[in-house]
N, C-alpha and C positions, 0 to 999 in steps of 0.2 A: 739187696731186695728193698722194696717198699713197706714198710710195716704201716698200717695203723692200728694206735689205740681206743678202745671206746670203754670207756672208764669214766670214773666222777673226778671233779677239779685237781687240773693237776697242780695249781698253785697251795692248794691244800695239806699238801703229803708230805708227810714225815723220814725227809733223803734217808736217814739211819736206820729206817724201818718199813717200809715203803716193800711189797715184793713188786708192784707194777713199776715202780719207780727203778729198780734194780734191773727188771728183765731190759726197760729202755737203755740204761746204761749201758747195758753187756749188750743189745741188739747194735747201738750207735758206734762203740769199741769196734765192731766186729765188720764195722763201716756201711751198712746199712740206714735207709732214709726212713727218717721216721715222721708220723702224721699224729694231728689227736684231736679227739672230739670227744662230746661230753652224748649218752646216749640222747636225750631229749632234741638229737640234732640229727639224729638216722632219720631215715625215710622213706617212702618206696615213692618213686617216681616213673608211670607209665612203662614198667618192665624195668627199669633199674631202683638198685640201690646205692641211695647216693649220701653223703654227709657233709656238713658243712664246720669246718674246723679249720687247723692252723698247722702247719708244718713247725715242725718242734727241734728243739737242740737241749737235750739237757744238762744240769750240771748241778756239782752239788756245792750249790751256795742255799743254806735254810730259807732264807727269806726271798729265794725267786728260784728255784728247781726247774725251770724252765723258760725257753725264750723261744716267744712265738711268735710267727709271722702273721700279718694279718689274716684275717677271717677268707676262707676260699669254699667252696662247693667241690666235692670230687666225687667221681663214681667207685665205689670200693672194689669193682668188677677189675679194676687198671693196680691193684693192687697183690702183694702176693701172701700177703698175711692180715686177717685183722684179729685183736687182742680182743672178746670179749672175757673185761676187766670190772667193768663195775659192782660195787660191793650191793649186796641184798639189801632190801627185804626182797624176795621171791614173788613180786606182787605181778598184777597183769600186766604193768608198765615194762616189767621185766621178760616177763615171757613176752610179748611183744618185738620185744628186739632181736630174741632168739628164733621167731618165727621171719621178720626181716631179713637175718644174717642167714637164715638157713638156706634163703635164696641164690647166696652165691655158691651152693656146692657146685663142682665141676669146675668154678673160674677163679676162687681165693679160697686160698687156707684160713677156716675160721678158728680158731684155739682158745676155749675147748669147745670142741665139738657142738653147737647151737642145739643140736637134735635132740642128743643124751643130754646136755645139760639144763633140759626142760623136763625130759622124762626121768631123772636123774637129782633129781634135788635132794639136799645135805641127809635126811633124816629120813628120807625115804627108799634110798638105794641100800641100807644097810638092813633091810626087812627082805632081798635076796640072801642073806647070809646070817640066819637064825643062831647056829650054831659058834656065830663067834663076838655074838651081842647080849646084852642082858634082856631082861622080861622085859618084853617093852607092851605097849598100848598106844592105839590113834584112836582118838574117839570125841566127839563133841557131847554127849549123852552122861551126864550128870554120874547116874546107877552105873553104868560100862566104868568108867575112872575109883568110884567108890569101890566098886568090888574089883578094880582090880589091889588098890590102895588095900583092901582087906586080906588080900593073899599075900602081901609082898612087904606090908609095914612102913617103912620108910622110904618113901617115893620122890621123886624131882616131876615137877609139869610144867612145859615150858611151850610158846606157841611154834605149831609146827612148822612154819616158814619162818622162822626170827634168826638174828643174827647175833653175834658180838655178845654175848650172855647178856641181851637186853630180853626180860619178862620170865628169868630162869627163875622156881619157887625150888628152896627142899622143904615137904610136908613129913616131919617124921610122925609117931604112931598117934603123940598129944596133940597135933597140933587139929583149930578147929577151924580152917580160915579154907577147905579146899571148897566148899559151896561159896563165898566172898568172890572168889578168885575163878573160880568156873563164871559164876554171874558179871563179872567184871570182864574177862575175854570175850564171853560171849556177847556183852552189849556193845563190842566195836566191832567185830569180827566175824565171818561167817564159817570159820574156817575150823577145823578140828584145835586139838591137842595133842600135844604127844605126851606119854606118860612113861618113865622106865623104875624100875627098882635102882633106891641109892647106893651106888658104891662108895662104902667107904674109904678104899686105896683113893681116892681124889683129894686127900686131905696130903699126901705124898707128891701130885702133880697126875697134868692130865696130859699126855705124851702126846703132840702136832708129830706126825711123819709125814714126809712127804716121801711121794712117788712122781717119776719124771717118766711119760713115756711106758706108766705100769711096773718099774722098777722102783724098790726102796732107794732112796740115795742118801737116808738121814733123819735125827729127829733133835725136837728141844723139850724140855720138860717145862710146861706152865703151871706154877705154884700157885695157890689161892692167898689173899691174901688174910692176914688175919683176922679172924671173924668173919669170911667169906667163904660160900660154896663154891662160888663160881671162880673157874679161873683164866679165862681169857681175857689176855693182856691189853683188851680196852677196860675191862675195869677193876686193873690194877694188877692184875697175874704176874709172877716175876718167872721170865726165861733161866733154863740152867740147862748148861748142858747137861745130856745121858745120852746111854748108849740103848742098843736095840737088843730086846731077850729074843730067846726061843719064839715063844711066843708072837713078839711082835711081828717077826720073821716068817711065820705061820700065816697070822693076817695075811703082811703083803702078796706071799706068793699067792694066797688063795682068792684075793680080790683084782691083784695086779693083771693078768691076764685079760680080763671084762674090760680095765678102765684101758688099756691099749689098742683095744678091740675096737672101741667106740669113741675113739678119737679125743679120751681126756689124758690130755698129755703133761698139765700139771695139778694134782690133787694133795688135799691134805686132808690126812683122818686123825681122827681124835681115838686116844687108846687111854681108859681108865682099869689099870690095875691086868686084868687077863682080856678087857672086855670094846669091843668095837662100838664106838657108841656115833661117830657122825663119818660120813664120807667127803668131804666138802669139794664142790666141782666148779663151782660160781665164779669166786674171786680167793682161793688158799691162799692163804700168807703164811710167813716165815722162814721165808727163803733167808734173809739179812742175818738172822737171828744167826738161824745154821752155818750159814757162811764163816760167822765172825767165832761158832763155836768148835767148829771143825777144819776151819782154813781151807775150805771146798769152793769152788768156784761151779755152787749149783747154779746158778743162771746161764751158764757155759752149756752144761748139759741138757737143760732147758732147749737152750736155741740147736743147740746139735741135734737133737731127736728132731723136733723142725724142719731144720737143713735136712735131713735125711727124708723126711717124709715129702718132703716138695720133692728128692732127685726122686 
């Protein structure tokens, strides 16, 4: 098959940790040709959409992950897969490209789904599933955040399209900084908050599982670091492996269904303690992680649901 990626620099990525970086490996194994552009290279041109990138070979040397042929233009239409890969923010630039790729339904498989993965963002799909998340709140409105902060006591605010625990606050009951920090979002950004009741179980780890396809295939546990809320492994979370409870198992099947339904075929959700806190559809990582923690070859399964869904 033809794949393309549309992703951010791939001379950038970390081969050991990398899940875009991985699914190309196992797509190229599998003998499949692979393409790559960076999104700021999509386009629509008079009824196609076309991109302008580099035919790729990759491999894992740290300091060049890839070898790329000169610069070429192609119609993504001659193609049988394309990877929308790039990491958030969820900004317009982003939707944009989802709104581009939605154009080739009927002639390339886009993965994931461009459609659902605009109406479908991290922290807003898990507001269908009240019953297996904590007290949450979206609210731009100063009073809406205070009272809910008054019923729940020790709260996390964090902005509702961010990524990577970049602008995660915890407010517990003393603390006097959430008018600083509402006035502070709100002077760059037009955009709500999300607010949730803090779990304590995150001082334990904040369980990534992923789903292939709407099926669980696996999880890793991201520890906080010391003196830190936050635990995702951009800033500083240590992987471990664990296994999957009751509970977790509960989640998938009860969300897995929707996410196969709608064409996301690789997600990862974030599980603190009993509690569903993100669905992430964009760019999931930790595939490498699980891999190396379970001797699973999930990029395999990955491309099998794929394979299946083109025959």
């Amino acid at each position: 098959m033809k794949i393309a990626f549309q992703m951010d620099p791939i001379g950038a990525v970390n081969i050991n940790a990398d899940t875009t970086f991985r699914l190309a490996e196992e797509a190229q194994a599998r003998g499949h040709e692979l393409f790559y552009y960076s999104p700021d290279k999509l386009a629509y041109q008079e009824g196609r959409i076309t991109a302008r990138g580099h035919d790729m070979t990759v491999q894992r040397v740290a300091t060049n992950p890839a070898v790329l042929t000169p610069e070429r233009e192609v119609d993504l239409a001659d193609f049988d897969v394309v990877w929308l890969r790039q990491d958030p923010p969820f900004d317009m630039h982003y939707i944009t490209t989802t709104h581009l790729l939605d154009r080739l339904k009927g002639q390339t498989l886009v993965v994931n789904d461009p459609f659902w993965v605009r109406n479908y963002p991290e922290k807003l799909l898990v507001l269908d599933f009240p019953q297996l998340t904590p007290p949450t709140a979206i609210a731009r409105d100063l009073d809406t955040i205070r009272d809910f902060r008054a019923r729940h006591g020790d709260i996390i605010l964090k902005p509702l399209y961010g990524n990577g625990g970049a602008g995660v606050f915890r407010l517990d009951t003393g603390d006097r900084n959430l008018a600083s920090l509402h006035e502070l979002f709100t002077g760059f950004s037009r955009e709500p908050l999300i607010v949730q009741k803090f779990l304590p179980a995150v001082s334990k780890g904040d369980k990534r599982i992923l789903l292939v396809d709407g099926a669980c295939v696996g999880a890793i546990n991201r520890v906080p670091a010391e003196g830190e809320t936050r635990s995702n492994m951009h800033v500083g979370g240590r992987p471990e492996k664990v296994g999957l409870t009751d509970r977790d198992l509960e989640i998938c099947a009860t969300i897995g269904p929707l996410l196969k339904e709608k064409g996301q075929v690789l997600v990862g959700i974030d599980v603190i303690g009993d509690y569903l806190t993100e669905i992430n559809v964009t760019s999931p990582t930790g595939i490498q992680e699980l891999e190396r923690f379970d001797g699973v070859n999930i990029a395999e399964k990955v491309w099998e649901a794929i394979e299946a869904r083109l025959a």
